[in-house]
C-alpha positions as CSV (number, residue, x, y, z in Angstrom):
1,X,-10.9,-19.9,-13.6
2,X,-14.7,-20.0,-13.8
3,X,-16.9,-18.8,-10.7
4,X,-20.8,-18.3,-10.2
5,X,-22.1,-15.3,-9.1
6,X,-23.7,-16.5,-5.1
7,X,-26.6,-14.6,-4.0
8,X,-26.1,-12.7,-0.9
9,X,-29.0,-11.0,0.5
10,X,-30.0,-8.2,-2.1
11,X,-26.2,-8.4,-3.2
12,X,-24.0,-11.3,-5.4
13,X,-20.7,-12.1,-4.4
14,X,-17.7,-14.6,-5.8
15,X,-16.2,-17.7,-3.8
16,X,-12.8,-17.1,-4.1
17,X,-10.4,-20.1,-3.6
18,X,-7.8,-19.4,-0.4
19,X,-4.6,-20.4,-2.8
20,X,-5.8,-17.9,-5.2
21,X,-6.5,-15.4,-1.6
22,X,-2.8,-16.1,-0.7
23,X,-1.3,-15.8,-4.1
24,X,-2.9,-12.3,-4.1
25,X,-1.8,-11.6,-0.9
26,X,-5.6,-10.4,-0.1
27,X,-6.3,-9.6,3.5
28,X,-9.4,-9.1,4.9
29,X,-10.2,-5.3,3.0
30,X,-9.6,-5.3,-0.6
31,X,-10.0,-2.5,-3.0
32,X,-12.9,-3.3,-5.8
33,X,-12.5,-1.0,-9.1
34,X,-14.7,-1.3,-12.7
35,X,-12.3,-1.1,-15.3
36,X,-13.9,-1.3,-19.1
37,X,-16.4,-4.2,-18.4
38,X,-14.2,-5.9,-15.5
39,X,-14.2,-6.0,-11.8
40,X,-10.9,-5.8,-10.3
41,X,-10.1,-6.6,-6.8
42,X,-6.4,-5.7,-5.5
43,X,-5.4,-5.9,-1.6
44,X,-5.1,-2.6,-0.2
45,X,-1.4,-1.3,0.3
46,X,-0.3,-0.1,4.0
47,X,0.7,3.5,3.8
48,X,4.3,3.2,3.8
49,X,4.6,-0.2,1.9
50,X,7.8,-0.1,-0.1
51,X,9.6,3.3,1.8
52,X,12.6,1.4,3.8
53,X,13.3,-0.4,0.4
54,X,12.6,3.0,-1.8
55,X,15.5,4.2,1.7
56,X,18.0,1.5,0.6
57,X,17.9,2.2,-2.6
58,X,18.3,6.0,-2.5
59,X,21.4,5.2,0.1
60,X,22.6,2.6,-2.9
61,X,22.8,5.4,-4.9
62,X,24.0,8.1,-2.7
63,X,20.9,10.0,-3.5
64,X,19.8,10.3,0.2
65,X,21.3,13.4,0.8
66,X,19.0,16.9,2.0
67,X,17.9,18.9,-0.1
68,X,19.0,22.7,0.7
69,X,20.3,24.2,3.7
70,X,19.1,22.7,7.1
71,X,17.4,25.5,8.9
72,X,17.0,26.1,12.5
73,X,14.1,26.6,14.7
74,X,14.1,28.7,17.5
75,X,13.2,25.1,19.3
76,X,16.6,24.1,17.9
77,X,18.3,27.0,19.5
78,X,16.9,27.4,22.6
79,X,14.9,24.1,24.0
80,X,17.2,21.1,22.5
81,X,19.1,19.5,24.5
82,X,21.8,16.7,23.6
């Protein structure tokens, strides 16, 4: 899709159509990054995007197990109560 470079103050900026917003999934921050001669603009992940499906699939697997010997803490010992 073609676009022209808008003047905004001292700065340009790119009207971008709201189906291509929404196809996207841009929000209101997005992430801007020069790669070889291109701008890129991706939406900005939430910290933990993707961890209760990363969960499911370690369950799936039976991967979701600790790793090593559970240790106790002197909280454990003395301050928990069930």
């Amino acid at each position: 899709m073609k676009a022209r470079l808008v003047r905004i103050g001292n700065s340009r900026g790119v009207r971008i159509p709201k189906p291509l917003i929404e196809q996207a999934g841009l929000t209101e921050d997005v992430d801007l990054v020069v790669r070889e001669g291109e701008i890129v603009i991706t939406r900005i992940a939430s910290p933990r995007e993707g961890w209760a499906t990363a969960a499911e699939d370690l369950a799936a697997r039976g991967e979701d197990q600790l790793i090593g010997a559970q240790i106790s803490t002197r909280f454990d010992l003395e301050e928990w109560e069930w």
